[in-house]
Each structure stands twice: as structure tokens, then as C-alpha cells.
C-alpha positions as CSV (number, residue, x, y, z in Angstrom):
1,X,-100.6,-126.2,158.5
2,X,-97.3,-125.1,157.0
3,X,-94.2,-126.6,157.5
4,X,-93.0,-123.3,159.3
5,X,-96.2,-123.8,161.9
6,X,-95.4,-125.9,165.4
7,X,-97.9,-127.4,167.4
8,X,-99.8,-125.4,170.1
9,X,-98.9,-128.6,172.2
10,X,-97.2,-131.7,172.2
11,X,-98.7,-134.9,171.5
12,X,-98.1,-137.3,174.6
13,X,-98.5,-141.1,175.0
14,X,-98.2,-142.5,178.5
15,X,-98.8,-145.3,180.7
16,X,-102.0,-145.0,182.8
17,X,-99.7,-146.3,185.2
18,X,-97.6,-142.9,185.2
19,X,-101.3,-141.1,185.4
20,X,-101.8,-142.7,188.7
21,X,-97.9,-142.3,190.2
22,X,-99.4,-138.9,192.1
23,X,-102.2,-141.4,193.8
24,X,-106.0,-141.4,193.7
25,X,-106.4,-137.6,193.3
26,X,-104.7,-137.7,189.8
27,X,-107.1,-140.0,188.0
28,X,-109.9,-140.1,190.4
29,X,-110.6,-136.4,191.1
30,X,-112.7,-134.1,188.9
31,X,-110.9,-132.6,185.8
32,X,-110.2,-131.7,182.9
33,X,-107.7,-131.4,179.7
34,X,-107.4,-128.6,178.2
35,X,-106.7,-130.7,175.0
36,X,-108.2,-133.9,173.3
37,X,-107.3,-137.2,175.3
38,X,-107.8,-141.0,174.6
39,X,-108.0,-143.7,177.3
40,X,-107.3,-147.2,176.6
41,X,-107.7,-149.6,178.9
42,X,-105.9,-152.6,178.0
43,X,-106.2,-154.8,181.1
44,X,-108.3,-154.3,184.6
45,X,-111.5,-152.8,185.4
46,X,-113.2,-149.9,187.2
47,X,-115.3,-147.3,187.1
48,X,-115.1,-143.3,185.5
49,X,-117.0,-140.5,185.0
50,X,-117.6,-138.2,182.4
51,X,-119.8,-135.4,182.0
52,X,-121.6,-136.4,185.4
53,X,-122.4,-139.5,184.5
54,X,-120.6,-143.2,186.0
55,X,-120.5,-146.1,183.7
56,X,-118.3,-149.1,184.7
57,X,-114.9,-150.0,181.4
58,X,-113.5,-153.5,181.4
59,X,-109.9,-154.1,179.1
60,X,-110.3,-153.3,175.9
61,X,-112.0,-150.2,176.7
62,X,-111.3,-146.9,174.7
63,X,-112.5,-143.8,175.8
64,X,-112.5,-140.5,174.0
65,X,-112.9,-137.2,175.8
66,X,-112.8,-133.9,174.1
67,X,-110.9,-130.8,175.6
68,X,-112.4,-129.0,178.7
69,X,-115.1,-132.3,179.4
70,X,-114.8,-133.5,183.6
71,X,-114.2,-136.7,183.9
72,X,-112.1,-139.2,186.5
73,X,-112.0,-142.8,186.9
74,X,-110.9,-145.4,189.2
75,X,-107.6,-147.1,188.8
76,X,-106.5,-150.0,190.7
77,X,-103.3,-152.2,190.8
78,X,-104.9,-154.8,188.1
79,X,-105.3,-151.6,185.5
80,X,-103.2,-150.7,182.4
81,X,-103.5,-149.3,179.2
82,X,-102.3,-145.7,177.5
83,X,-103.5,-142.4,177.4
84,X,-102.9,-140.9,174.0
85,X,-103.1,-136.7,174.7
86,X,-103.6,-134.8,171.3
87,X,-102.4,-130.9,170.8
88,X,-104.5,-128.5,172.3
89,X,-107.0,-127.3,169.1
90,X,-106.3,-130.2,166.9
91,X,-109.8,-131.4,167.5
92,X,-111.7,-129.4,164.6
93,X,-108.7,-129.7,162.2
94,X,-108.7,-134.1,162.4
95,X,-112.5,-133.9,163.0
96,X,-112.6,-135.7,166.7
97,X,-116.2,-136.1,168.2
98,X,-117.6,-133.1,170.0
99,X,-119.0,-135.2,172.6
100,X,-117.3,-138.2,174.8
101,X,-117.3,-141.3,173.1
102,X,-117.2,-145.0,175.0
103,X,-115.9,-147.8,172.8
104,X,-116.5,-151.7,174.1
105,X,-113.9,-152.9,172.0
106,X,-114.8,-156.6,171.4
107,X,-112.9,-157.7,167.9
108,X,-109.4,-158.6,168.5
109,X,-108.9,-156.8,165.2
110,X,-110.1,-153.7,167.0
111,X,-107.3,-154.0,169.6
112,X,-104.6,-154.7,167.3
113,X,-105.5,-151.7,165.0
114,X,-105.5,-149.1,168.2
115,X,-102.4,-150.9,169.5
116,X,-100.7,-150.1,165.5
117,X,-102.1,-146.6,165.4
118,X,-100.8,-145.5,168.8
119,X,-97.3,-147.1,168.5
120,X,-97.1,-145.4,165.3
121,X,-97.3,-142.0,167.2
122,X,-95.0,-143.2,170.2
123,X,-92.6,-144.1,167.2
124,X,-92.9,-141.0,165.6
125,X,-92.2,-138.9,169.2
126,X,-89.2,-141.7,170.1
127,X,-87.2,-139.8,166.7
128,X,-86.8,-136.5,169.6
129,X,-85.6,-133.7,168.2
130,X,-86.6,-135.0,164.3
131,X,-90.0,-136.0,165.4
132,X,-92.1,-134.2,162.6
133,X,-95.2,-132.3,163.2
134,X,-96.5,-133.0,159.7
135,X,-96.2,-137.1,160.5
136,X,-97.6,-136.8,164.2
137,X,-100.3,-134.7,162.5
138,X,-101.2,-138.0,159.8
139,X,-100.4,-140.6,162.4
140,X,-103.6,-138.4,164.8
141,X,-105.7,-138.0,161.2
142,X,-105.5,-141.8,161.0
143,X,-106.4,-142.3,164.4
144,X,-109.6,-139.8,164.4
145,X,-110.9,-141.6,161.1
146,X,-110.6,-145.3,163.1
147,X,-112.2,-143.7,165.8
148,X,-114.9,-141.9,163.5
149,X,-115.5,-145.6,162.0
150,X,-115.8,-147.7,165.3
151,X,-118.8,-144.8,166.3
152,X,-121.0,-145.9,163.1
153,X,-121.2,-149.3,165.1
154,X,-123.3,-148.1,168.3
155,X,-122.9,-149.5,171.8
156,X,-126.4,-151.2,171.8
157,X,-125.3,-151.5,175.9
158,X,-124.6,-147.9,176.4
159,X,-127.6,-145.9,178.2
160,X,-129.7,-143.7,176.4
161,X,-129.0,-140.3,177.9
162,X,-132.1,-139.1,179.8
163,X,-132.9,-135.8,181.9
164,X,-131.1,-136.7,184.8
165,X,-128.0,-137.4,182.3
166,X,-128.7,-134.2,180.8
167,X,-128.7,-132.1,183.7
168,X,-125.9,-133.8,185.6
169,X,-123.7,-133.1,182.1
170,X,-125.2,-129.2,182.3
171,X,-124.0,-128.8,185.9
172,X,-120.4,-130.2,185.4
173,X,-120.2,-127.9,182.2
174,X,-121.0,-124.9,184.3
175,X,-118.7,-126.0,187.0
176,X,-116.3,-126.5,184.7
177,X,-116.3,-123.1,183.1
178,X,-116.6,-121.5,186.7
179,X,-115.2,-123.3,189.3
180,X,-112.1,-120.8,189.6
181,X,-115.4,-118.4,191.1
182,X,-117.2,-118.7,194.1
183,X,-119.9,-119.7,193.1
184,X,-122.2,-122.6,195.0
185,X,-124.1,-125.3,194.4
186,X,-126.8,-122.7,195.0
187,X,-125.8,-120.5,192.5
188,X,-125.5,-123.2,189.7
189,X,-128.7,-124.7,190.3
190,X,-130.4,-121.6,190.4
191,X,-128.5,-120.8,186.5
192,X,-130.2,-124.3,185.8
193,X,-133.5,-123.5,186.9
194,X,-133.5,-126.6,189.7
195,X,-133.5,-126.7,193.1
196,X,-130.0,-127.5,195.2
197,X,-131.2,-130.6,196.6
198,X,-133.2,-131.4,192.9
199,X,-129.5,-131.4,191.5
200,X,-127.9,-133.0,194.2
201,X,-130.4,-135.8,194.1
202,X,-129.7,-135.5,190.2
203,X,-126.0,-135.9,190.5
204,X,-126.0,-138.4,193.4
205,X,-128.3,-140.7,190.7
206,X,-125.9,-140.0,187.1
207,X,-122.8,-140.5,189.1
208,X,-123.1,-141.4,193.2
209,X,-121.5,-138.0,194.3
210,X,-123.5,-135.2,195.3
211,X,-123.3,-131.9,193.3
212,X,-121.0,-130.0,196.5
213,X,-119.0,-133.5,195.8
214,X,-118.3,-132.8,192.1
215,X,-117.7,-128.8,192.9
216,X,-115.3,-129.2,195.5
217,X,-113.7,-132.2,194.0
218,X,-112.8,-130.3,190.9
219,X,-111.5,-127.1,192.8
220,X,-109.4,-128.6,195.1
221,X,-107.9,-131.2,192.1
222,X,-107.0,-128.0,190.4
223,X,-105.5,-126.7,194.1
224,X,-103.4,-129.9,193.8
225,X,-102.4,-129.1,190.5
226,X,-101.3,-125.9,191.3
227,X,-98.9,-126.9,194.2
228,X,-97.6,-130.0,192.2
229,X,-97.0,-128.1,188.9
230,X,-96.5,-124.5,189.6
231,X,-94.5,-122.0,192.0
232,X,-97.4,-120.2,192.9
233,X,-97.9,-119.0,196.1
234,X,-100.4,-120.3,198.2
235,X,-102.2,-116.9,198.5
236,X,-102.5,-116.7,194.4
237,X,-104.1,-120.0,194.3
238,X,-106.6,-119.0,197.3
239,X,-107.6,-116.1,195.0
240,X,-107.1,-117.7,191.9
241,X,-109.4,-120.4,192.8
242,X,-112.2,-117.6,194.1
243,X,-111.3,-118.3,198.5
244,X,-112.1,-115.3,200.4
245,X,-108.6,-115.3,202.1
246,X,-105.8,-117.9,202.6
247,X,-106.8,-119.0,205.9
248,X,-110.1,-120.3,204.2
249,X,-108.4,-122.2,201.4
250,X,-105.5,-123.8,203.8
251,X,-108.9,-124.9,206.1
252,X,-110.7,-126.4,203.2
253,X,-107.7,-127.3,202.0
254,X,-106.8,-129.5,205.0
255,X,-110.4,-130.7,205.3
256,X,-110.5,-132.5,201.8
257,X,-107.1,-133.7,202.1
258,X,-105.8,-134.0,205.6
259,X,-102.9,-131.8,204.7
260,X,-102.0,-128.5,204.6
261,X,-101.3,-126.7,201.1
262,X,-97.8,-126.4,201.9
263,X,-97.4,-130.0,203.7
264,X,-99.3,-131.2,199.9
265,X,-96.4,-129.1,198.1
266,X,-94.0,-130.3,200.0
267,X,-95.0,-134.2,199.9
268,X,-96.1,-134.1,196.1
């Protein structure tokens, strides 16, 4: 990088707490970033998925998930920590795991470390207009290599991924790439060689949400998104998100949140 090149993206550091100021739908619904993201958990407990498959973080939790992986987790009152979102296609140039990575941070030296190297980058974004790319761009190198060295101590506690973990991280790949379509549950297990009810009885088992669950979850977070974020019109999200008309997407709409599209934009 040249110092006449910008970022594709800004780095971010934010509470979890501001994560969850939308309500459950903005940590506990089906997405994706389309950029590198770090979770730490620094107090509370729960539950999230990623890649189809549930596990349960406690404080001093840090989770790594790489651009376009599905993941949500639960996030009560008791819960805090920071979400540390890298530029979008930094991930090759700092050398960030292709896969999700779950750290059970036990060593207070650990903690303080990851508390050090993201304060450095909050630091770094407080200068405003002066922030520099260049010193964001060490700060996030320093932070992939303590991430690359706390995965050459395995999780002896984290589950060896099996078939079921396998498949369940195939289907939410594919639903991921196409769930602006509309395609069903029928049409990706028949991509995956499996049976509907094989894969919902597959999905139900990696993460306790059957595969319709996980595809309409993810659309209709993405239909939230939409009316929070944008100024599209209702009728280019029902297309854009692969409805047959409007009328369908306000009725499915309604059904998985109790609210019309435009009461949703309206209320936030």
C-alpha cells in the first residue's frame, strides 16, 4: 500500500452494546459482514452461531469471523465487550484465518494484550481527520499475528467438526451466496445431494433451527437492513431479495416480524 492508497473501508471499534441498540434482530439474526470482524466478549454469557453450528462464549471470549461467514449470537443485559470490524479485503494482506476461529481466553495476560492491541486502534481512529491508514494498517498487522499465535494453542474443548458440522456449514455457505434468490430449502438440499428433511434434521442438530429457520432468518435480517439503512423502496427490496411481488414480501414480512415493512421503517 502506498501512501496515496485509502482504505476500501474504515476500521470500526464499537461496543457490543451499540450492536444490540436496534434489538434482538441486529445480533441475533442470520448475517453476515462483508469485511473481517472480531468479537470480544469481555463480561456475560450466551450463545452464537457461526457457520451453522451453536457453541455457548463466556467473558473473555474472542471470536474471529472472516468476511461473508453467517453467524448471530445472543446478547443479554449482563453482556459487553467490542467488536473490532477490519476493512473490507484486508484479510489476505495481514494474513487473518480463512476459517472462524473461537478463542477461550483463560490467561489474564491474554486479556490485557487484546485489551492493548484494540485500544491502540480506537486511539489511532480518536486522531479524526489525521488518523493514518499506514498506523491502523500496523496496529491490525499486530493484531492478526496475536491472533495467528493464540490458534497454535488449540481449544482441547472445542468440537471436532463432524458431517453434520460439515453440512450445516455447506448449507449456510450456499444460503449465503444466494439468499437474495428464490431459492428453497428444496433447492439447496437438492445442490447438496440431501434430502430437505435430512438437512433440516442436520441443521436443527449443529445449531437448534431448522434449515427454513436459517433461510428466512437471513433474508428477512437483510430486509431489515434494507429499511433501517437504505431509501429503497419497498418494491426494490421485494425484488431485490428474489419475492414474487410486494404483496408477498409485506405478508412474509409481517409474519416474521409482526410489522409491516413500512411500520419496521418507520419504528427503526
Amino acid at each position: 500500500m502506498t501512501r496515496t492508497q485509502t482504505l476500501s473501508s474504515p476500521f470500526r471499534v464499537l461496543p457490543l452494546a451499540r450492536l444490540a441498540k436496534g434489538g434482538r434482530w441486529r445480533t441475533e439474526a442470520m448475517r453476515s459482514y462483508g469485511a473481517p470482524v472480531l468479537l470480544w466478549f469481555t463480561r456475560g454469557q450466551g450463545r452464537i452461531t457461526v457457520n451453522g453450528r451453536t457453541s455457548g462464549y463466556t467473558a473473555h471470549n474472542a471470536i474471529y469471523i472472516p468476511p461473508g461467514t453467517m453467524h448471530g449470537f445472543e446478547m443479554n443485559n449482563s453482556v459487553a465487550g467490542m467488536i473490532v470490524v477490519f476493512p473490507s479485503g484486508v484479510d489476505d494482506q495481514l494474513s487473518l484465518p480463512e476459517e472462524p476461529v473461537h478463542l477461550r481466553l483463560s490467561d489474564a495476560e491474554q486479556h490485557i494484550e487484546l485489551n492493548k492491541l484494540i485500544d491502540a486502534i480506537q486511539t489511532e481512529l480518536d486522531n479524526g481527520a489525521t488518523a493514518s491508514d499506514r498506523a491502523l494498517l500496523s496496529h491490525a498487522g499486530l493484531l492478526s499475528v496475536w491472533l495467528e499465535r493464540q490458534m497454535t494453542d488449540p481449544d482441547e474443548d472445542a468440537p471436532r467438526e463432524d458431517a453434520t458440522a460439515r453440512l450445516a456449514a455447506a448449507y449456510t455457505a450456499l444460503v449465503e451466496k444466494d439468499f437474495h434468490s428464490s431459492k428453497t430449502v428444496r433447492d439447496y438440499a437438492q445442490a447438496l445431494g440431501v434430502t430437505p428433511t435430512h438437512l433440516s434434521r442436520v441443521c436443527n442438530k449443529a445449531c437448534g433451527r431448522p434449515a427454513s429457520a436459517i433461510l428466512a432468518d437471513r433474508v428477512h435480517y437483510e430486509a431489515r437492513r434494507l429499511l433501517t439503512e437504505t431509501h429503497m423502496p419497498v418494491k426494490d427490496i421485494a425484488s431485490a431479495l428474489g419475492f414474487a411481488s410486494p404483496a408477498y414480501f409485506t405478508r412474509a414480512f409481517s409474519q416474521h416480524t409482526g410489522r409491516t415493512p413500512s411500520q419496521f421503517r418507520r419504528g427503526g
